[in-house]
C-alpha positions as a LaTeX table, in Angstrom:
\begin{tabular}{lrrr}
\hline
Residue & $x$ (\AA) & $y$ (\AA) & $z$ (\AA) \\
\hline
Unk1 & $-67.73$ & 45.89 & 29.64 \\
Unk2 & $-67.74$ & 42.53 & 30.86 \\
Unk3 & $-70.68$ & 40.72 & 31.21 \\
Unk4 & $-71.82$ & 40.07 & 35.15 \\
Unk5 & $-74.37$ & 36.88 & 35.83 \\
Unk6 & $-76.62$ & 37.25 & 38.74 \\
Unk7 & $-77.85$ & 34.50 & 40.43 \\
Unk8 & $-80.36$ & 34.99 & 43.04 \\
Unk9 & $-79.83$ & 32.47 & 45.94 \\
Unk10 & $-83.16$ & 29.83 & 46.01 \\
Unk11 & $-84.72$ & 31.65 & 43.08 \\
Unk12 & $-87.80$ & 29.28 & 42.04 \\
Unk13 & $-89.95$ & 30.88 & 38.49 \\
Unk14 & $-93.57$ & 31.64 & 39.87 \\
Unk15 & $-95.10$ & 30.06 & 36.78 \\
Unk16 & $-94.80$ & 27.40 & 34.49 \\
Unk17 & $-93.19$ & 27.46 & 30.98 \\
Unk18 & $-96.86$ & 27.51 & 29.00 \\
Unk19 & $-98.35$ & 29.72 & 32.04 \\
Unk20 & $-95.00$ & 32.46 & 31.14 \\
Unk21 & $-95.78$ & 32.21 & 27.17 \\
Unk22 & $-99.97$ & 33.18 & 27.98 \\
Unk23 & $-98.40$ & 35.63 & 30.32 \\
Unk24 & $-96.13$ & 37.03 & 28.22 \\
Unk25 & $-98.86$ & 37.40 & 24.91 \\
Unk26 & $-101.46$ & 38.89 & 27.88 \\
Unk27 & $-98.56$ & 41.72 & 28.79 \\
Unk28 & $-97.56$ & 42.94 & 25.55 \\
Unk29 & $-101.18$ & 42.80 & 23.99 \\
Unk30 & $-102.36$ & 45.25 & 27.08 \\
Unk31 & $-99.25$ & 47.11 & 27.15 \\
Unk32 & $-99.03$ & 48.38 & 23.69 \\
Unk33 & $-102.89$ & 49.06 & 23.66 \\
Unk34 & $-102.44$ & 51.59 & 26.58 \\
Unk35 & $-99.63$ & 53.04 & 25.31 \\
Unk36 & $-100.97$ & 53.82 & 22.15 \\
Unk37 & $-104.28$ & 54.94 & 23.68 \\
Unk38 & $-102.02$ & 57.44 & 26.40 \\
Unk39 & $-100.12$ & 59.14 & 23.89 \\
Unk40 & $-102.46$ & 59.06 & 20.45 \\
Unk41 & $-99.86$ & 56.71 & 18.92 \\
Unk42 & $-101.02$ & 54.88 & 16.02 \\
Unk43 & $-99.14$ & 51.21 & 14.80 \\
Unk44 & $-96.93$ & 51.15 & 12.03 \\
Unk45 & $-94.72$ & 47.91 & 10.58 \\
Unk46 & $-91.07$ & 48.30 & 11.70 \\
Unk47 & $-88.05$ & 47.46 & 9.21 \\
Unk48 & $-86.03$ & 45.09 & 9.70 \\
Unk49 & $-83.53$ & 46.35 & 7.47 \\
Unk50 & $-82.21$ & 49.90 & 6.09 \\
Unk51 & $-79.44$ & 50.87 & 4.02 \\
Unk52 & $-76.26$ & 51.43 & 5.12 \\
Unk53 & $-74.43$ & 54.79 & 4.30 \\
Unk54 & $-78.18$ & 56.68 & 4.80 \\
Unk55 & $-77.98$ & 57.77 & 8.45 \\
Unk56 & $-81.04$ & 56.16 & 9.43 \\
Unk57 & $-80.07$ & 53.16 & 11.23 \\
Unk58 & $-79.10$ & 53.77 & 15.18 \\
Unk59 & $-75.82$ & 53.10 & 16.66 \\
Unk60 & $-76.89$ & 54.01 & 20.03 \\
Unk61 & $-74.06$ & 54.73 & 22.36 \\
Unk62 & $-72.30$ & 55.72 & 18.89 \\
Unk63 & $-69.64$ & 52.95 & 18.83 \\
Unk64 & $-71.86$ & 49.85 & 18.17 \\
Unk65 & $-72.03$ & 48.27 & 14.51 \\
Unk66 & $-74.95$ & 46.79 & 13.38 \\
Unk67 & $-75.13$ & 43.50 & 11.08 \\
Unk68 & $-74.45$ & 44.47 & 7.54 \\
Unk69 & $-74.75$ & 42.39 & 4.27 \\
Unk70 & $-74.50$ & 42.77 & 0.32 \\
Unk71 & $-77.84$ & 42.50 & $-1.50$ \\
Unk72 & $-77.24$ & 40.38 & $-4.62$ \\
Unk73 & $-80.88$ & 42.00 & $-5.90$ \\
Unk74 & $-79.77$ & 45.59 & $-5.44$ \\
Unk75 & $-76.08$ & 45.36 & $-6.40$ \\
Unk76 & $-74.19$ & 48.42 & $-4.94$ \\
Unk77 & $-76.35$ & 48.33 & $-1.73$ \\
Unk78 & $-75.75$ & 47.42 & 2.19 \\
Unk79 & $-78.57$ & 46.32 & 4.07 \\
Unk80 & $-77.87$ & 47.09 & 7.79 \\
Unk81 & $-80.45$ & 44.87 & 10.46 \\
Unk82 & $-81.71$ & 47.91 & 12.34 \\
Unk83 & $-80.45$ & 48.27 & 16.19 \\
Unk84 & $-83.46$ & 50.77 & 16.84 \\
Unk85 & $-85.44$ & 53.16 & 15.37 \\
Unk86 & $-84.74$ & 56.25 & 16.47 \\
Unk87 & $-83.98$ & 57.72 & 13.34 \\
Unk88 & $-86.05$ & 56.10 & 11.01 \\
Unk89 & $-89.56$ & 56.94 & 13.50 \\
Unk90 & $-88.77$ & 60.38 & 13.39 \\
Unk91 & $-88.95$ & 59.89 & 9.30 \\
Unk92 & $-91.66$ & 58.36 & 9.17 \\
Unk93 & $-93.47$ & 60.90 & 11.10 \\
Unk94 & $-92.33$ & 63.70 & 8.11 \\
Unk95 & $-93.22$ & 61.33 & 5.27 \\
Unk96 & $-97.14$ & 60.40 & 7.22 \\
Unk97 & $-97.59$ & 63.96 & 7.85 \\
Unk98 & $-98.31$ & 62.97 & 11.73 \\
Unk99 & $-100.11$ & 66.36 & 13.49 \\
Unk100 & $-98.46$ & 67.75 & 16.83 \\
Unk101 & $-99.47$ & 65.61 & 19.85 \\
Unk102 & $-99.99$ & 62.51 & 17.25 \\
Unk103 & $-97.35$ & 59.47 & 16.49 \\
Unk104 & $-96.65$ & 56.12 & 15.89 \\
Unk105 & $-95.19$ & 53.03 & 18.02 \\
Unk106 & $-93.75$ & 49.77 & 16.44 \\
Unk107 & $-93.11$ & 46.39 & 17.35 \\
Unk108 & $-89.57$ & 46.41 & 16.74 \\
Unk109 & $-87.24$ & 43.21 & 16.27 \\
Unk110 & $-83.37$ & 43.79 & 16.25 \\
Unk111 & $-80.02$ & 42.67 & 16.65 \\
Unk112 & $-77.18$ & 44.10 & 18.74 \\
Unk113 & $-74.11$ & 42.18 & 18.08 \\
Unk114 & $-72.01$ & 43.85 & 20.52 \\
Unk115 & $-73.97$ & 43.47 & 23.07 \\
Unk116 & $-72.67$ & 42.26 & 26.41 \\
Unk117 & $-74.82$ & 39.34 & 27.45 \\
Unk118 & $-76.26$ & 39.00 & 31.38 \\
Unk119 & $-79.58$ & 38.66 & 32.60 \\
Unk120 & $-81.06$ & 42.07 & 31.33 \\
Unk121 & $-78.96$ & 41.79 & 27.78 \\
Unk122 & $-78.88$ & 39.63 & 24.74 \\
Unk123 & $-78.26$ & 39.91 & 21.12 \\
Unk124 & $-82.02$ & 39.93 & 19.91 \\
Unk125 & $-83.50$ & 43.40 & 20.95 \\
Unk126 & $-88.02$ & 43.49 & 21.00 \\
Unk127 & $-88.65$ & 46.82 & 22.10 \\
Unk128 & $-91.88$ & 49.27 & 21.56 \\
Unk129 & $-90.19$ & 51.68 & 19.66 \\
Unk130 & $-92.18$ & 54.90 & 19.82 \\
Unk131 & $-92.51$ & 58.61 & 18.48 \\
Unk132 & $-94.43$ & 61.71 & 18.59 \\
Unk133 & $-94.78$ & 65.04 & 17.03 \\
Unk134 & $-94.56$ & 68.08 & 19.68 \\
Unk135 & $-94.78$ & 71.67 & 19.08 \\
Unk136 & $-91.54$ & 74.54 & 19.55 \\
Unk137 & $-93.33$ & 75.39 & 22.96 \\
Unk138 & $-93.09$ & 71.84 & 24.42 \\
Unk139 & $-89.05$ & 71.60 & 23.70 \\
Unk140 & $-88.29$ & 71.72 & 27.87 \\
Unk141 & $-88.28$ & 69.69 & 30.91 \\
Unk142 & $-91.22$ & 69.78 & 32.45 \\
Unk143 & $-93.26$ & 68.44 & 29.32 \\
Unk144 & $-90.63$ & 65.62 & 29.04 \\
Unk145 & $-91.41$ & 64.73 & 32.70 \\
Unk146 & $-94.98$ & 64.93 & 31.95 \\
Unk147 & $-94.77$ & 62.17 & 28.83 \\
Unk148 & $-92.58$ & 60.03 & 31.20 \\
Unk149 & $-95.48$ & 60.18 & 34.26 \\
Unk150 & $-98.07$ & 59.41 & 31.68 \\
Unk151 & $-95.78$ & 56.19 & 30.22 \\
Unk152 & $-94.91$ & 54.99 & 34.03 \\
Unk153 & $-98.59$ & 55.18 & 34.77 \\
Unk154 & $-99.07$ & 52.63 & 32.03 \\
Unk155 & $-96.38$ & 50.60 & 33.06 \\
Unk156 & $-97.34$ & 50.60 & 36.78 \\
Unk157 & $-101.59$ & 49.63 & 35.16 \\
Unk158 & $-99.71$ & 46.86 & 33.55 \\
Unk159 & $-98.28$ & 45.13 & 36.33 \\
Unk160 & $-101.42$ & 45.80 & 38.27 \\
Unk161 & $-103.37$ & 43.90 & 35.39 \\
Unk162 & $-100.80$ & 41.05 & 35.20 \\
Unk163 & $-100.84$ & 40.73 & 39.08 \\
Unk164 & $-105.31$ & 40.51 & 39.36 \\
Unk165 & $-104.57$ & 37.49 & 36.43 \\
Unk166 & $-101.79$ & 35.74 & 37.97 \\
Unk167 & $-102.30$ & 35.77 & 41.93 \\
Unk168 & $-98.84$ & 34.46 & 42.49 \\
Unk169 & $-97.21$ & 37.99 & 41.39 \\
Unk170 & $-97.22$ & 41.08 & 43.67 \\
Unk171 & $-96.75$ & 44.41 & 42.43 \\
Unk172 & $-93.98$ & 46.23 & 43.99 \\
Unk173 & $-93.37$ & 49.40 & 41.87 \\
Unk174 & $-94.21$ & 52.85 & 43.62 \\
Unk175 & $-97.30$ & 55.16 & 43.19 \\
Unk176 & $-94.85$ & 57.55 & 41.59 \\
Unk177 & $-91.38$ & 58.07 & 39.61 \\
Unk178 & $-88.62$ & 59.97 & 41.10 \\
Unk179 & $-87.24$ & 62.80 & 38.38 \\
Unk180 & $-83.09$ & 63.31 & 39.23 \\
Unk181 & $-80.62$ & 64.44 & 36.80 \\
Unk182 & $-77.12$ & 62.75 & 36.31 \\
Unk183 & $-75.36$ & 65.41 & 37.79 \\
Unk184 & $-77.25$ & 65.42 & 41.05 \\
Unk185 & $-76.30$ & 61.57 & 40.92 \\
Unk186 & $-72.62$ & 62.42 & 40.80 \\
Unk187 & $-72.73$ & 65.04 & 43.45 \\
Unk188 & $-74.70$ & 62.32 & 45.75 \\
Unk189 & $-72.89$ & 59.28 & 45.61 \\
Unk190 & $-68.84$ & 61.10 & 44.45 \\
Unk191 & $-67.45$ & 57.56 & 44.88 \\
Unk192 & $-69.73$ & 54.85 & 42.50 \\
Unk193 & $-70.03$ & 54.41 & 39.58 \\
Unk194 & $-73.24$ & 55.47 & 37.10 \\
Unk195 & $-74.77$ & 51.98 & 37.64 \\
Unk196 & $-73.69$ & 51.98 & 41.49 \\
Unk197 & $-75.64$ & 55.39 & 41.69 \\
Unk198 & $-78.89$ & 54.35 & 39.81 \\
Unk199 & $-79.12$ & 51.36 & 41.98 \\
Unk200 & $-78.46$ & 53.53 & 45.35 \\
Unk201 & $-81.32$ & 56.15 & 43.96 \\
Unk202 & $-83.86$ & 52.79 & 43.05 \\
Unk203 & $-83.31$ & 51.19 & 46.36 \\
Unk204 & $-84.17$ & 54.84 & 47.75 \\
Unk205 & $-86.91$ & 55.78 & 45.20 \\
Unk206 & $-87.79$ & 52.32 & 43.60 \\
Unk207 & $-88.39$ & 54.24 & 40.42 \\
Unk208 & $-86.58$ & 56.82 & 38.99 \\
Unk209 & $-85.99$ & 59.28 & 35.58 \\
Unk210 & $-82.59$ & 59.51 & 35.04 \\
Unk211 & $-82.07$ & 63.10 & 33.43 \\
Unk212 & $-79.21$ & 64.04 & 30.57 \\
Unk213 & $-77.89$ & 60.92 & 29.50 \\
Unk214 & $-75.33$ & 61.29 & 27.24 \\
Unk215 & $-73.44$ & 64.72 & 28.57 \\
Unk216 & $-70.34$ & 65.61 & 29.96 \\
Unk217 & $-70.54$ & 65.61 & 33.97 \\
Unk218 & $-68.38$ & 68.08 & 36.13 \\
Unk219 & $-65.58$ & 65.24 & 36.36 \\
Unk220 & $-65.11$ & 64.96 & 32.78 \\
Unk221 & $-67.10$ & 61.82 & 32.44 \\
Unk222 & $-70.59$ & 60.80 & 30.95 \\
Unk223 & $-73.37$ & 58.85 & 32.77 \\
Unk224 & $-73.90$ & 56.54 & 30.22 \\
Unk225 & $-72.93$ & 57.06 & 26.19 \\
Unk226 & $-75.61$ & 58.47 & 23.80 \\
Unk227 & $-75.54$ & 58.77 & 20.06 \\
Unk228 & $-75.17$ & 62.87 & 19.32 \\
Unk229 & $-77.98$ & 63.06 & 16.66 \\
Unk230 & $-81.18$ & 61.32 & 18.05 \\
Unk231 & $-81.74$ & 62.71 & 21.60 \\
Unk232 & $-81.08$ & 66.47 & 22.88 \\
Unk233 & $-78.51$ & 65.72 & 25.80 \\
Unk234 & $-76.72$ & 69.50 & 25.47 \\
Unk235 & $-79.85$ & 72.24 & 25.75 \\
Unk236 & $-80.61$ & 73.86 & 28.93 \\
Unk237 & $-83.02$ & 72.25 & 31.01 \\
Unk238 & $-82.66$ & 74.19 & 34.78 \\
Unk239 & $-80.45$ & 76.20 & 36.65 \\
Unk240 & $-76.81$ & 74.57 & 36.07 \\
Unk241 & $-78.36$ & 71.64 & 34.04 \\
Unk242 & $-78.47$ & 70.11 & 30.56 \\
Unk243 & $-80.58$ & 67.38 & 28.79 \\
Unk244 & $-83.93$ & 67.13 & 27.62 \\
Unk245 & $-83.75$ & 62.82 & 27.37 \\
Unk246 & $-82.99$ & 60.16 & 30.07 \\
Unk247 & $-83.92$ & 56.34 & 31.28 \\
Unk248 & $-86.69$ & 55.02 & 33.06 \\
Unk249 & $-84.96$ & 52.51 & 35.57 \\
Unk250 & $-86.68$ & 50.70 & 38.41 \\
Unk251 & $-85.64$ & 48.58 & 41.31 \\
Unk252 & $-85.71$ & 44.86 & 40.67 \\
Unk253 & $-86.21$ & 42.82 & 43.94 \\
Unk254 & $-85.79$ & 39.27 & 42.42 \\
Unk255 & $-82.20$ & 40.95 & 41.04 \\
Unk256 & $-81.60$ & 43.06 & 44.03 \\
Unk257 & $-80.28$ & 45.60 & 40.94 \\
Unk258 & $-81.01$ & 48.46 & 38.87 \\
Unk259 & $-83.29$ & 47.56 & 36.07 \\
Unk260 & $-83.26$ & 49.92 & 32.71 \\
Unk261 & $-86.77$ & 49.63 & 31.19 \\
Unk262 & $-86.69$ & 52.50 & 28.51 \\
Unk263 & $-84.21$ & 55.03 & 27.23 \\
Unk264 & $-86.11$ & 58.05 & 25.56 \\
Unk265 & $-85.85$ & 62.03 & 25.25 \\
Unk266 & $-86.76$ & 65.38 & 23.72 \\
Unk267 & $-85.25$ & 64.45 & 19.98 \\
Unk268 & $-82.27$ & 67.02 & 18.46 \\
Unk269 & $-83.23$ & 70.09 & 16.62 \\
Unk270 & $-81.05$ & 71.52 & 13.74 \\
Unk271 & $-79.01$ & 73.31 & 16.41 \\
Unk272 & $-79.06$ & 70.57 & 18.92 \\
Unk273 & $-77.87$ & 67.93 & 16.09 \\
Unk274 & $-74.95$ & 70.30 & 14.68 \\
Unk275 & $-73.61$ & 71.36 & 18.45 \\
Unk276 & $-73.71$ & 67.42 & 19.10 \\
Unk277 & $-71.90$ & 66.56 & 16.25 \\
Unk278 & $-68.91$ & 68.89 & 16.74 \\
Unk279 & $-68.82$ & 67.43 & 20.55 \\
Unk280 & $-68.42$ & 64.03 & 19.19 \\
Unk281 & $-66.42$ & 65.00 & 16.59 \\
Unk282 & $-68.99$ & 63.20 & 13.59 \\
Unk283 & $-69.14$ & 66.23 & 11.51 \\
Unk284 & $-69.01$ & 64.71 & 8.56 \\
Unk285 & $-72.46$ & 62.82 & 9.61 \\
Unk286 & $-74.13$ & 66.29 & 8.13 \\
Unk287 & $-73.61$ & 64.94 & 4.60 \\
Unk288 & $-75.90$ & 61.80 & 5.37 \\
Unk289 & $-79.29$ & 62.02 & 4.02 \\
Unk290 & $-81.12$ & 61.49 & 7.26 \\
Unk291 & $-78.65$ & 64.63 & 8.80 \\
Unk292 & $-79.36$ & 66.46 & 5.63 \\
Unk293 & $-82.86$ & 66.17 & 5.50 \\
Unk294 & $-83.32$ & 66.82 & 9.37 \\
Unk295 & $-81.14$ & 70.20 & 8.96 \\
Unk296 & $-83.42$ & 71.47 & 6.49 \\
Unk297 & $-85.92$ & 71.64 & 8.16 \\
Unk298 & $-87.97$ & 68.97 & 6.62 \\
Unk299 & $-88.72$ & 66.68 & 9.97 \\
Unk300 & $-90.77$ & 67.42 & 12.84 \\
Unk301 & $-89.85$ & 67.65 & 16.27 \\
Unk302 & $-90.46$ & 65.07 & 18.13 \\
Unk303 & $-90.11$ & 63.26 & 21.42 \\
Unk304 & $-89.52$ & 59.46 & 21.19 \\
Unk305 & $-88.12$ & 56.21 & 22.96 \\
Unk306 & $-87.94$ & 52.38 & 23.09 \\
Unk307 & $-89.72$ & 50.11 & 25.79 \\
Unk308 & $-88.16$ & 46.74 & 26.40 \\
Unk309 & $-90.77$ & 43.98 & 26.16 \\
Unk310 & $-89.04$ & 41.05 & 27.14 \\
Unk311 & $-87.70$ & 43.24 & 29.91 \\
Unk312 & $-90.79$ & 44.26 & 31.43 \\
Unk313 & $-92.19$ & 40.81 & 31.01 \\
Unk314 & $-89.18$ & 39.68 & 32.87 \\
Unk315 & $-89.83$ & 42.47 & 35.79 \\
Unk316 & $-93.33$ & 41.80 & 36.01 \\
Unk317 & $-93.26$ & 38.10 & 35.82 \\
Unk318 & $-90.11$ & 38.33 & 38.32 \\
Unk319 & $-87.81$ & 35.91 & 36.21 \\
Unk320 & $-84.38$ & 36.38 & 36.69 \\
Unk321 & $-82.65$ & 36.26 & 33.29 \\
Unk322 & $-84.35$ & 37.85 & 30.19 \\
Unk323 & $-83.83$ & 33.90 & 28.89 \\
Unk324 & $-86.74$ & 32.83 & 30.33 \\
Unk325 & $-88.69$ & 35.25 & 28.54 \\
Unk326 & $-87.20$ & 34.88 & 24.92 \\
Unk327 & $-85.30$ & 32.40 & 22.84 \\
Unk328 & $-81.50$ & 33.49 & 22.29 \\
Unk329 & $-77.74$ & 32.04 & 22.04 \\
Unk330 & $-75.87$ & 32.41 & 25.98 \\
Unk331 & $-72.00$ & 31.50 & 26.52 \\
Unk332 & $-72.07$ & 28.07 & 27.89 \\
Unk333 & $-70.53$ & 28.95 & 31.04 \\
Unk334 & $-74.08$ & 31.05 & 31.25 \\
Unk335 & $-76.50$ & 28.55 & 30.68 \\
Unk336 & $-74.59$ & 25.84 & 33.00 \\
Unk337 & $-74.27$ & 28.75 & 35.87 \\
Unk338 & $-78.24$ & 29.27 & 35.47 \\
Unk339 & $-79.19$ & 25.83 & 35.42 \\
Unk340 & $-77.44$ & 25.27 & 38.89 \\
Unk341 & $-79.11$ & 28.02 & 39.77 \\
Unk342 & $-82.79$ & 27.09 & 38.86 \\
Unk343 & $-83.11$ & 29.44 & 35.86 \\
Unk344 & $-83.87$ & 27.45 & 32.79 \\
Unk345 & $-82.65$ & 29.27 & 29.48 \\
Unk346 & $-85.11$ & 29.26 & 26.35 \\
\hline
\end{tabular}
């Protein structure tokens, strides 16, 4: 996909350089302290790296390859720089012996080599990266929906926080998020594509819950890809309907856009992971020791997700590239095009 650069015409930062670094620390320190204290989540240090050839590390929409190296101290190994942790949480919660309705969140650091740089995207990935033990008997929709409320209620507290410090900053997100599945997207709006229907649904909604990300629509496509053995995108979830995962995306008015904030969902069971598998094709995946271990039966279920950082400190501070929240390497082109613009890259 190529990369698209928006601009906003007479876009002007609201606060300085040092006044965006206090900013920043003041978001993430109030963030993650709700978060944790809304869903009994308890800190634990994130890798940086995993072995290769384990199953553990993510590759997301399933096609993107992480940055791999030789270890001269372990000779045989691959070290693999971790894209996210949605495997590795969900191991972590077996190996701690978390209890149903406990979990953990990390302050996760990756890269993403193939990512497509633009104002939302760039190579280093921070991210909340979060998990949580649930019970048979919460495996459905409506307790998804409830986890999602609970984390949009700390993400709308948040920018309410951020706005009493910093006067200059007016919260704009809505009292409540808007729950619509993929499908319902397609039937809607026939003629755009997935990102032309989110951003019809957030200028409607201003916030909305994106429902079975990763499945095949009526036309034969898929909203947007998903990896088949992290989130449940195939099990019933209403009349007509699959998926038990989906994204939390919000209107951005400095961006006039769709803005992605988190990707999350309902995590695979045994049958889940094997029917996902065969969809994609990645059979042979079984034979990994992550697979192995999840098929017999020795992790939990669990519900998980990641939470941009530097993306909500973009949204709330209303910057307009995700460069003015963290340091990174943008195409030339980029970084002249923003300049010109008034948007000075870090």
């Amino acid at each position: 996909m190529q990369s698209t650069l928006i601009t906003p015409p007479e876009y002007r930062a609201l606060l300085s350089p040092i006044a965006t670094e206090k900013a920043i620390h003041a978001i993430k320190e109030f963030f993650q302290v709700n978060l944790a204290c809304e869903l009994d989540l308890v800190r634990v240090t994130a890798p940086l790296l995993v072995q290769a050839g384990t199953g553990i590390n993510d590759d997301l929409n399933g096609t993107e390859k992480p940055v791999s190296f030789p270890l001269r101290g372990l000779p045989g190994v691959t070290a693999e720089v971790v894209q996210s942790l949605a495997k590795w949480k969900r191991l972590t919660l077996a190996d701690l012996e978390f209890e149903p309705g406990t979990g953990l969140y990390t302050d996760m650091n990756a890269l993403r080599p193939d990512e497509d740089v633009d104002n939302l995207h760039s190579i280093y990935v921070d991210q909340w990266d979060w998990e949580r033990v649930i019970t048979p008997a919460e495996r459905h929709l409506d307790f998804l929906k409830t986890i999602v409320r609970r984390i949009y209620d700390v993400i709308r507290r948040t920018q309410r926080y951020i706005c009493h410090e910093y006067r200059c900053l007016t919260p704009f997100l809505p009292e409540e998020i808007t729950f619509v599945h993929s499908e319902e997207l397609l039937e809607q709006y026939p003629d755009l594509t997935p990102r032309q229907r989110e951003a019809a649904a957030c200028r409607q909604y201003g916030a909305i819950f994106v429902i079975g990300i990763g499945g095949e629509l009526p036309d034969g496509s898929i909203h947007d890809g998903r990896a088949p053995d992290y989130d449940d995108w195939t099990t019933p979830s209403g009349p007509g309907r699959r998926g038990l995962n989906g994204d939390i995306v919000v209107h951005n008015p400095v961006l006039n856009a769709p803005f992605e904030l988190s990707s999350m969902g309902i995590r695979v069971d045994a049958e889940a992971l094997t029917r996902q598998l065969a969809i994609r094709g990645q059979e042979q995946r079984r034979s990994l020791y992550w697979h192995r271990r999840l098929l017999a039966g020795e992790m939990p279920l669990s519900i998980g997700g990641g939470i941009g950082q530097s993306r909500l400190c973009m949204l709330y501070l209303q910057k307009a590239h995700i460069g003015e929240i963290q340091a990174g390497l943008w195409p030339a082109a980029m970084t002249t095009a923003c300049r010109q613009a008034g948007i000075v890259l870090l």
